[in-house]
Steps between C-alpha positions, in 0.01 A plus 500: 500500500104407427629365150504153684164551612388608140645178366319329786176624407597409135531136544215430704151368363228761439293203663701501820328876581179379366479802270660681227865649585383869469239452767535585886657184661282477818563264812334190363773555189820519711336175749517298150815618405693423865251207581246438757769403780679816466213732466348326807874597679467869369175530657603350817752782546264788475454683836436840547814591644642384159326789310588749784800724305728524836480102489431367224734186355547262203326163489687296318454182341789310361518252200170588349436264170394784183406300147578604214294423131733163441351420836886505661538647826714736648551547856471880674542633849176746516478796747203709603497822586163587683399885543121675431462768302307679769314403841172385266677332252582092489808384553757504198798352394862529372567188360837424372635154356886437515578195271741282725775491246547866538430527874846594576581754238136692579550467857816653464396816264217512782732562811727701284182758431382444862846605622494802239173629641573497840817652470335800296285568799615780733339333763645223708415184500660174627379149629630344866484164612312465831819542690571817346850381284402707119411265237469790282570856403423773245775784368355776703521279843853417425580822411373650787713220718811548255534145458413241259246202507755233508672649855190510679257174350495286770618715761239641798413865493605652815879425312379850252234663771468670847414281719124686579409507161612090460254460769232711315529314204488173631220555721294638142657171325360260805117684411534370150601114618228520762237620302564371170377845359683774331517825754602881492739672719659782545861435569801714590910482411718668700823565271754763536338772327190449708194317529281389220162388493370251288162357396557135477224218334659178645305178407589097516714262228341198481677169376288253285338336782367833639735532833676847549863474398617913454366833595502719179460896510451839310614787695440866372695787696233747628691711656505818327085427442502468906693814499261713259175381709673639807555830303113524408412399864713782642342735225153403587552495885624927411196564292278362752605669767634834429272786555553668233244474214607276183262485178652283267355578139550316149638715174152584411499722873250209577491420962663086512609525822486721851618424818311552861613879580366593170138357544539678919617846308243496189203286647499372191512060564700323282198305345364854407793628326696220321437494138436887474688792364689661760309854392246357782720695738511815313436845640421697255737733591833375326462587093575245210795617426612455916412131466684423128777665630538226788436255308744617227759472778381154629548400133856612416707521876257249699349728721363819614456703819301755646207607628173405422146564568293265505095391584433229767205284502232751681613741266757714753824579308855456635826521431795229464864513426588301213 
């Protein structure tokens, strides 16, 4: 679709950019090809909340006059995009020009791709008004209510939810209005199957005259992720406090990890040890071919047991179980 931009570009004077078409068209090029009045407006519109990614919006400018090299005129609605590169960078821009004639037929390809997109998302996302009736809806939210989005536009959400998590929601929907700021929450569904936790980015719809009309949303289910963490808290909470001694090595028989009883049964600290071979704790009395037979069976079943000898940090030897 940038063929109608192409042909823009085209048409207009090399003297409207004030330099050749193959060079860089700076901000002094695009104020001469929108005019001062417009340019002036753009500017006006920059804030920094406009280049912050969870907020940023359009500034658009309608019925801009472009000329063309028979000096005829064509009018454009323009729309900037602002974002930075990175935190040290100037501001930059997206700009787009939609000739009027075609507004409709681009506007329409546009929410036909924007509709595409957010249905392709697994997450959810959705947009209330400030009363909480849905305004909008993506596949995977109306999936997950088996419904479709023209039974429940217009109608409040405590009609689809339990009543506690209606209250939730609004309560996170009346910190966007208030504030005027995007926010993250964590936010839970209670459904048959169980609850389900979501991480939810909810931030403000603005009409053209900058009041809040809608609440919009992207909600990702965390709850398996929420699940995991608890696993790897539970496993941590056992290695920490079991008494017996755990070395944790890498395939090279190299010390990564050890947990408390290991550094009260060796001496050895964990500072001391991580980062060298495990032979640190070596006796002397077990042979070569003792140790590549364990670690034959570590290789091929996943483990080995026994008893072992080993040397402790002041050099007395004792034995584990292994």
């Amino acid at each position: 679709k940038n063929q109608k931009l192409s042909d823009l570009l085209d048409k207009i004077k090399p003297q409207a950019f004030g330099a050749s078409k193959n060079q860089t068209i700076t901000p002094l090029h695009l104020r001469e090809l929108i005019g001062v009045d417009s340019w002036k407006y753009l500017l006006r519109n920059i804030s920094v909340d406009a280049v912050n990614p969870t907020s940023a919006s359009f500034i658009a400018l309608n019925d801009v006059l472009v000329y063309s090299d028979n000096d005829a005129s064509t009018h454009f609605d323009l729309q900037a995009i602002p974002f930075k590169l990175n935190p040290s960078k100037a501001v930059c821009f997206v700009v787009m020009f939609l000739e009027a004639q075609h507004r409709k037929e681009l506007l329409g390809y546009s929410s036909e791709l924007l509709h595409s997109l957010f249905d392709e998302c697994e997450d959810l996302i959705y947009a209330f008004d400030p009363n909480g009736n849905f305004l909008a809806a993506n596949k995977p939210l109306l999936s997950l209510m088996v419904t479709n989005l023209d039974q429940i536009r217009g109608k409040n959400r405590q009609q689809f939810f339990p009543l506690r998590d209606t209250l939730e929601f609004q309560q996170s929907d009346q910190k966007v209005i208030k504030s005027g700021k995007a926010i993250k929450v964590i936010e839970r569904l209670h459904a048959m199957d169980g609850v389900r936790e979501y991480s939810s980015q909810k931030f403000p719809i603005r009409n053209q005259e900058g009041n809040i009309i809608a609440v919009g949303g992207i909600s990702r289910d965390i709850t398996d992720e929420l699940s995991l963490l608890e696993d790897l808290r539970l496993s941590e909470s056992v290695f920490q406090r079991t008494r017996e001694s755990i070395v944790i090595t890498d395939l090279q028989s190299k010390i990564v990890r050890v947990n408390p009883a290991f550094e009260q049964v060796t001496g050895f600290s964990a500072e001391t040890v991580i980062g060298r071979s495990v032979r640190l704790l070596h006796s002397g009395i077990h042979t070569d071919e003792f140790y590549a037979e364990m670690w034959r069976s570590i290789k091929e079943t996943g483990s080995w047991s026994g008893q072992i000898t080993n040397r402790s940090a002041n050099g007395d030897l004792y034995r584990d179980w292994e």
